[in-house]
N, C-alpha and C positions, 0 to 999 in steps of 0.2 A: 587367728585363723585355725590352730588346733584346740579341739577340743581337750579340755583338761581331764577328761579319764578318756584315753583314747583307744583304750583296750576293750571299754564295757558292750561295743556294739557288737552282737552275734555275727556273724555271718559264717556262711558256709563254703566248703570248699568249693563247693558245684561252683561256685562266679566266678572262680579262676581257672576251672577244668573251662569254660567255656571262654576263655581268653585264647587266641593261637598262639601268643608267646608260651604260654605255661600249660598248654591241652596236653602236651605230651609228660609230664612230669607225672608221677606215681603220686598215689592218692594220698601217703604220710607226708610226701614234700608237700602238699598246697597244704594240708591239716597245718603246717607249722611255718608256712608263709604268711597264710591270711592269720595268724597267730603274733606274727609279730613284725608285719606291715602296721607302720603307724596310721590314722585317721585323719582325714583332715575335712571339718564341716564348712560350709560357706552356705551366707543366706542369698536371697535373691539378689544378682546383679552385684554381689561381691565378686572380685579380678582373684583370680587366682595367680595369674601372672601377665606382663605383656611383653608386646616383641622387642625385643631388643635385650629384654634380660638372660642375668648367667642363666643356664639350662644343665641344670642337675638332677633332677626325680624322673622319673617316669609315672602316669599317675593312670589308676585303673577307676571309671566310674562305676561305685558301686550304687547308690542312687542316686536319683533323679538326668538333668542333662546340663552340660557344659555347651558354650556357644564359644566358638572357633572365630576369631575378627582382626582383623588389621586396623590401624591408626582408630584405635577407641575411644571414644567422647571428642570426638574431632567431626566437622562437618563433613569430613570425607568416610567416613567411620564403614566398611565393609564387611560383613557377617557372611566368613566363608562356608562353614559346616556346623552343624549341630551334632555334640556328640552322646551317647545315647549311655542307659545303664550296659554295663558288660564290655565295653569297649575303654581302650587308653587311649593315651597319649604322650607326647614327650620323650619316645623311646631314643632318639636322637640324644637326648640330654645323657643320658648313661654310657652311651657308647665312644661319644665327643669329647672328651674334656678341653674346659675353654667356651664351649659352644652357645650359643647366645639363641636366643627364642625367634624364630621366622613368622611369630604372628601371638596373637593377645587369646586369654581363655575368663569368659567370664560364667558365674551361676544363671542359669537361666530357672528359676525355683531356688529351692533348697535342694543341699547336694552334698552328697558324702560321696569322698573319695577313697582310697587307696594310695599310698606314697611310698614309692620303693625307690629308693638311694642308689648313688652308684656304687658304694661300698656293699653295701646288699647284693644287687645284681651279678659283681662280683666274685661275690662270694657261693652265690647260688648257681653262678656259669662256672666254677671251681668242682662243684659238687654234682654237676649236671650238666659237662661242655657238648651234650646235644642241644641244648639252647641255643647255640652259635648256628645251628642250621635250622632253628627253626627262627631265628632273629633275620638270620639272610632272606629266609622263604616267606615272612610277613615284609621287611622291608619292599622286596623283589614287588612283590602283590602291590604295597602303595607305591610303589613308582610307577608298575604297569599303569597303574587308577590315574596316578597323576598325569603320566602323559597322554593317559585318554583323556581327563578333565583340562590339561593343557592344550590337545588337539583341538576339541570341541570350543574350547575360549579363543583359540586361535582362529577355525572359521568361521563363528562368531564376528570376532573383532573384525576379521576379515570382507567380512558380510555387511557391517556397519561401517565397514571402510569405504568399500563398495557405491554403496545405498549413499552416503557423504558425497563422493566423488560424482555419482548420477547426477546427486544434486546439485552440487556446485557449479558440475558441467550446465547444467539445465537453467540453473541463474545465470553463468554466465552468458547464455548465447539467448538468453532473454534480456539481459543490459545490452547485449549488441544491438541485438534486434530494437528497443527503445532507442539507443541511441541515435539507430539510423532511420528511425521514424521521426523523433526530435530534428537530426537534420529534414529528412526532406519536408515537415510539416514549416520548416526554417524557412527553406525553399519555396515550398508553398505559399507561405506568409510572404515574403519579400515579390514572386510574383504577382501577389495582388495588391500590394500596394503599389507597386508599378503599375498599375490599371488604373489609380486614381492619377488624378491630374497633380500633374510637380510645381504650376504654376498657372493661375487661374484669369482669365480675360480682363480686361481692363479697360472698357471702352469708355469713353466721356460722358459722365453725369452718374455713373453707376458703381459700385465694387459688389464682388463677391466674397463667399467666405462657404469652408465646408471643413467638419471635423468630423473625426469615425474612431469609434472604439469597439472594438471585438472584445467580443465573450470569452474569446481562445482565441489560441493561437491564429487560427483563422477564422474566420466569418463569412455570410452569406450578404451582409450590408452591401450598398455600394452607392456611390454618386460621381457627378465628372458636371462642367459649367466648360462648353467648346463652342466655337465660334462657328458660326454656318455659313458665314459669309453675308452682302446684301445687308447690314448694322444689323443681323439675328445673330442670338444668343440662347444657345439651347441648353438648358440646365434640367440634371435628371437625379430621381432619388429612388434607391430600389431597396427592397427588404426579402431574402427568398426566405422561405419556409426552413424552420431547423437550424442546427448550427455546423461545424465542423467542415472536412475534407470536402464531400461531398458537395453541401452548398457551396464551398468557395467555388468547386469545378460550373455550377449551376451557375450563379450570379457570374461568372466573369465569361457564360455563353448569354445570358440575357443581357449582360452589359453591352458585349459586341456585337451584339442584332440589333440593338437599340442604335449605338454608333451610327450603326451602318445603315438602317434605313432614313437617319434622319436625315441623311445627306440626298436621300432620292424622292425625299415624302413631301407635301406641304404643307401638313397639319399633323398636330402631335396626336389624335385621336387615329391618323390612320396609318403612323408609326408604329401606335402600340398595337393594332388588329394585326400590320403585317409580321411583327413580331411574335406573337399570339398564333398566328399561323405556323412559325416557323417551329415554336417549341411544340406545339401538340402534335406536329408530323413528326418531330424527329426525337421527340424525348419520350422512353421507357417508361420513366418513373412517376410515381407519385408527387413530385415535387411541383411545386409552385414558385411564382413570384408577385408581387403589389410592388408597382412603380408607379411614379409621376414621369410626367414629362412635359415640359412645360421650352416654348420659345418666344424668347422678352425681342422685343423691336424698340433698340435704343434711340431710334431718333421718335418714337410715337410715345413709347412706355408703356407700350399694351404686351401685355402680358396673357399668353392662351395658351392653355395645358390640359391635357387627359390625366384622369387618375384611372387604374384598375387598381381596385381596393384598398389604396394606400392611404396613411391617414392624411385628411385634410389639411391643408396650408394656413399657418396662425400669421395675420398681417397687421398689424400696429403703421396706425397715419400719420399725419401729420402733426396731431393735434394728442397724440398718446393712446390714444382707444387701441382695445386690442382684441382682434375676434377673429372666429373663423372664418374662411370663404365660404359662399354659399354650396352647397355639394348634395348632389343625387350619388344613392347607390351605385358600385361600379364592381365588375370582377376583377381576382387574379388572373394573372398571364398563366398561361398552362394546364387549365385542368378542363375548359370547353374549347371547342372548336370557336364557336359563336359566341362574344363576349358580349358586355354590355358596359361600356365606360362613362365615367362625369367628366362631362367636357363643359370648361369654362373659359373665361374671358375678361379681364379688366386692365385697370389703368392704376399704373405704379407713379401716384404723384412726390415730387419734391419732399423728402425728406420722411419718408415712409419705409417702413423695413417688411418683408416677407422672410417668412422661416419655415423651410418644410424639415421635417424629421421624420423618422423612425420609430416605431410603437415600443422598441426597450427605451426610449428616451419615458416616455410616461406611467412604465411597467416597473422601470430601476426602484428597489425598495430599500430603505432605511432598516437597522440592526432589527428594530420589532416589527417587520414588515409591513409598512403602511407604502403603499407606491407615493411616486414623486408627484403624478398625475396633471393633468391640463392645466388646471388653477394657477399652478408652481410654474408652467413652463408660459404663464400670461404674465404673471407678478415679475417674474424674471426679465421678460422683455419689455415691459415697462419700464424699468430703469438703463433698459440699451436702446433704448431708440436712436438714440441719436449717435450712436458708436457705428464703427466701420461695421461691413456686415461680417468680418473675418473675428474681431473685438466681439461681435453678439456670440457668433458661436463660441468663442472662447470662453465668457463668462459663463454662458448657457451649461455649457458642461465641467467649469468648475464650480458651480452651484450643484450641478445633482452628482460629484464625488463626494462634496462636502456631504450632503443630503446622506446620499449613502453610508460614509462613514465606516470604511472595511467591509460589507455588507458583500454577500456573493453578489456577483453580477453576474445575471440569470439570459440579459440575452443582447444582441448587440446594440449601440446608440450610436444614429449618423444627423449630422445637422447639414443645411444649406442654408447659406442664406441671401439676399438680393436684398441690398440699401440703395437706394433712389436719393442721392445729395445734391 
């Protein structure tokens, strides 16, 4: 680190008259200070010393600049100040003995220093003990500095304490707030499937069967297979528009208008008008719903249902054939006054299955998005015909998770279904 002729760089007295430790010393003392202050050159990014070392010199920049840093070549590595030509450091080290370095000094360039001993110092406050008040009145100065640059770190830190604390506050009473949406969405959820039926009619020659899988937490699906009395049998399949909170509050008001008029109505076409009525008086929103509704007469097997725009019923006979019911266009419940529904009619012979669903049942799409589609949900019911109608739906719908295969599921799937044994 020193140069081997460490005497041959000129310098002048002026850079130590311009130092405040030695400003006040007479102009023959700096001629024979900077005379026989040793040199010490460092290239770029050479360490002149670091924290924790003994601290003995005081060292004056005379060119270039010195960088001021804590824990050096360490990922935590902190570059407090840069120090400049004309300026020291280290004055601590002279005055201390014992005294260990409060932080690291590396070259930032090339750099020549000045290196004064404490025996020098010494000797020089021996010859000149107004230095002791001008060592107090620079010290004095970098402490003032310090505890302004410790004030300012301190509101600072304080500031970023702060601003941490806003946050954390702000996260936490948004986990609250999630968590007690989680519950009531919990809530929500378990209300509507209390809506669905917990045990399905059983009358002689017939079973049913009905599965439902939400999108979320809750859904807008819905179906129920209830007893009217008179050997009827009223089975309904509903789909509202959208998914979430909302729909479930929708679907479980067109559930219960549906309930309800069927018990006063005598055809499912003027069920669903009075229903139809009921939502366009009293509903805001833009919201809709596509229902079936359909009432089986177990001692005939005739079978007569209104569709407002829900998809058509897949019926597999006796004999395996699998096709749609015949069906005229029809509208959702809710968006006119004046609808217009497919109203049909047939005979559920011995050993024949009917299956109504939900349009996520033929929309559910596999990891490269191909839908499951009609085809899939024909092929399917061809190897259940002759299973309970509770066994169709269950197959039904572990074919299209299969099908899916982790795949998002984009909207909800409900099955019904009616076996004639």
């Amino acid at each position: 680190m020193l140069d081997p002729d460490t005497k041959t760089t000129k310098l002048s007295a002026g850079l130590l008259k311009g130092v405040p430790l030695f400003s006040d010393l007479p102009h023959e003392e700096l001629k024979l200070l900077i005379t026989a202050l040793d040199r010490v050159y460092l290239k770029s990014g050479e360490i002149l010393f670091r924290e924790g070392e003994p601290a003995e010199h005081l060292y004056i920049v005379a060119q270039g600049q010195l960088e001021i840093n804590m824990a050096s070549g360490t990922d935590n590595e902190l570059v407090l100040n840069v120090v400049n030509q004309g300026s020291y450091i280290g004055e601590m080290g002279i005055i201390m003995p014992g005294g260990r370095r409060t932080a690291g000094a590396r070259a930032r360039g090339d750099v020549m220093l000045l290196s004064v001993s404490r025996l020098q110092f010494q000797e020089l406050l021996h010859r000149h003990p107004e230095l002791a008040n001008a060592m107090v009145s620079v010290l004095s100065e970098r402490l003032d500095n310090t505890n302004v640059q410790t004030f300012r770190d301190l509101t600072e830190k304080n500031r970023q304490l702060q601003t941490a604390y806003d946050e954390l506050k702000s996260a936490q009473e948004q986990l609250i707030e999630k968590e007690r949406l989680e519950k009531e969405l919990q809530v929500a959820a378990e209300i509507q499937m209390s809506i669905l039926p917990d045990v399905l009619p059983a009358p002689s020659g017939y079973d049913f069967g009905g599965r439902i899988l939400p999108a979320r937490q809750v859904g807008g699906d819905f179906y129920d297979v209830f007893d009217l009395g008179d050997d009827k049998i009223g089975v309904l399949i509903g789909d509202v528009a959208d998914k979430g909170v909302p729909s479930a509050i929708f679907m479980a008001r067109a559930h219960a208008l549906i309930i309800a008029e069927a018990d006063n109505s005598t055809s499912p076409g003027e069920v669903l008008r009075l229903v139809n009525t009921h939502i366009t008086r009293l509903e805001k929103s833009t919201q809709f719903v596509t229902a079936l509704f359909g009432i089986l007469d177990v001692k005939t097997g005739q079978f007569s249902y209104a569709r407002a725009g829900h998809e058509p019923p897949l019926f597999v006979g006796a004999h395996g054939e699998v096709h749609r019911l015949p069906h005229e266009p029809g509208m959702a419940l809710g968006l006119w006054e004046d609808i217009t529904l497919d109203e049909n009619s047939f005979h559920l012979v011995p050993g024949s299955l009917l299956v109504l669903y939900t349009d996520g049942m033929t929309d559910c799409r596999n990891p490269v998005g191909q839908p499951f589609g009609l085809e899939r949900i024909k092929e399917t019911m061809k190897s259940v015909r002759s299973h309970s109608a509770q066994s169709a739906c269950d197959h039904l719908l572990e074919t299209l998770t299969a099908y899916q295969n982790g795949s998002k599921q984009d909207d909800d799937v409900t099955l019904v279904a009616i076996h004639a044994n």
